[in-house]
VOGU-3710 file (C-alpha; in Angstrom, 3 decimals, decimal comma):
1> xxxxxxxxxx> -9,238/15,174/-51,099  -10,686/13,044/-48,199  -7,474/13,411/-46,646  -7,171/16,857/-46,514  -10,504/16,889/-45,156  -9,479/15,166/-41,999  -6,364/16,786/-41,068  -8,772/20,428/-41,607  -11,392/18,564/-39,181  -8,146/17,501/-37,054
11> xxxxxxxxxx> -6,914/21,051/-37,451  -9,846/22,598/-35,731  -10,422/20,505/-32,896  -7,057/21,809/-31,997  -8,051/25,053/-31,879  -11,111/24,870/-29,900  -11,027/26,367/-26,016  -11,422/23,890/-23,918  -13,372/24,299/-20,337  -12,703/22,531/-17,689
21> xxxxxxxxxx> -16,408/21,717/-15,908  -15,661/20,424/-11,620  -18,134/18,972/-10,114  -18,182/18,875/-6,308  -20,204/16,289/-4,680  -20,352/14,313/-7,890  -21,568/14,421/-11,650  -24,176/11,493/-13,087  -23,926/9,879/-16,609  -26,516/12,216/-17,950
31> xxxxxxxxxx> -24,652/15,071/-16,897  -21,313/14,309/-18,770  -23,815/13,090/-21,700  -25,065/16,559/-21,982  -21,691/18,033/-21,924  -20,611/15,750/-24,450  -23,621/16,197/-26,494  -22,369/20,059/-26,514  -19,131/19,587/-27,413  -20,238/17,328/-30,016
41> xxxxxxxxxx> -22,573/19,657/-31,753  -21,550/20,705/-35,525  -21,288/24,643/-34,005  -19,511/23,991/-31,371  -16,805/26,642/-30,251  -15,322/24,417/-27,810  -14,325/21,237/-26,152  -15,591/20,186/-22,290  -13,198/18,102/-19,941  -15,505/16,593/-16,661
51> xxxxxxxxxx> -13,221/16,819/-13,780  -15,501/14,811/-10,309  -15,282/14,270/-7,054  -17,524/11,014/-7,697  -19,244/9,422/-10,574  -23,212/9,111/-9,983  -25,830/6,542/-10,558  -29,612/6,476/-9,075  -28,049/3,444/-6,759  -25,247/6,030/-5,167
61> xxxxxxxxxx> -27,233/9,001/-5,011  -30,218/7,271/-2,955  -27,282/5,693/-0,765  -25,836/9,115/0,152  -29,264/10,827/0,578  -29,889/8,078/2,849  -27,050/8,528/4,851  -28,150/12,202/5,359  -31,091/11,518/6,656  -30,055/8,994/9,004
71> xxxxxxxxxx> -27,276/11,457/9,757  -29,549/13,995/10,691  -31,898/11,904/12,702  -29,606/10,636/14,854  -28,092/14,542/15,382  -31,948/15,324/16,380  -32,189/12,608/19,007  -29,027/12,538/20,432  -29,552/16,448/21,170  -33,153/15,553/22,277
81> xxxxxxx> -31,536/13,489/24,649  -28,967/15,682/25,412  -31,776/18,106/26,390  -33,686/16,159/28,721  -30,578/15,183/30,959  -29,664/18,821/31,796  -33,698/19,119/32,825
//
C-alpha cells in the first residue's frame, strides 16, 4: 500500500506544468526560496524552474550598486568637465 502511494505521488509530479521563471539582472536566495516554497505547497498546480543571469547575495548586490554609483559619478564629472573646456 505504501508503495502504491509513492508511484501516485510520483505520478502527479509528472503531470504538473512547469514555468520557467528568468531573471535578468539576477535572482537572490530568498527569491528561489519563495518559488520553491510555492511549488512545494500541498495545492500546488505546478512546478517552478529558476533560470538567472546571476545568483545574489547582500555582498554582490551592494558591489554592483556601488559600481553604479561610481559609474554615474564619474559620467557627471567627466561631462562637467567636458562643459567647462568648450566655455
Amino acid at each position: 500500500m505504501e508503495e502504491r502511494s509513492k508511484i501516485t505521488h510520483a505520478e502527479e509530479r509528472v503531470k504538473k506544468p512547469v514555468t520557467l521563471v528568468f531573471f535578468l539582472g539576477g535572482v537572490t536566495y530568498a527569491e528561489i526560496s519563495a518559488l520553491r516554497y510555492l511549488s512545494e505547497r500541498d495545492n500546488a498546480s505546478r512546478e517552478y524552474m529558476v533560470a538567472t543571469t546571476q545568483l545574489l547575495n547582500g555582498d554582490t548586490m551592494l558591489t554592483e550598486v556601488m559600481e553604479k554609483i561610481e559609474n554615474n559619478l564619474r559620467r557627471s564629472t567627466l561631462r562637467a568637465e567636458f562643459a567647462n573646456t568648450k566655455k
